[in-house]
C-alpha positions, 0 to 999 in steps of 0.5 A, a space after each residue: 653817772 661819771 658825767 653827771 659827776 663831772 658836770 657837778 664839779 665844774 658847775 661847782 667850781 664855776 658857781 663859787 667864782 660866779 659868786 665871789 666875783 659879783 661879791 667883788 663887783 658889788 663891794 662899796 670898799 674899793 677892796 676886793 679879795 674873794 675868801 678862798 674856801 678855806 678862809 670863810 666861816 660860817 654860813 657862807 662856809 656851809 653854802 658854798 664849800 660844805 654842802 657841795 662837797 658832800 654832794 660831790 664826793 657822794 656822786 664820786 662815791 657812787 660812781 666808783 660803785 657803778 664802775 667796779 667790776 661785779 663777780 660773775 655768778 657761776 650758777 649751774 642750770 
């Protein structure tokens, strides 16, 4: 689970810079300034920020169950 957190995150990180670079590369006004996370709105704010982080963070958190210690039953048999 740890590692398919960590493949997320990155693939994350990688996919929103993938993405604002061929924005870039396909701008017919001579500027290009990718929008950080924080600055978009809208659609683009959900797909790319919104949705991946809620995913991320459910991943964390179900990693953070899995890695804590469970108390050992003390049954008498």
């Amino acid at each position: 689970m740890t590692v398919l957190t960590a493949c997320f995150g990155g693939l994350w990180v990688f996919g929103y810079m993938y993405v604002s670079a061929m924005a870039c590369a396909f701008s017919t006004s001579g500027k290009c300034r990718a929008k950080m996370p924080w600055q978009m709105s809208g659609e683009d704010l959900q797909l790319f920020v919104l949705v991946p982080g809620a995913i991320f963070l459910a991943l964390i958190f179900g990693t953070v169950l899995l890695w804590r210690k469970r108390p050992e039953s003390k049954s008498k048999t």
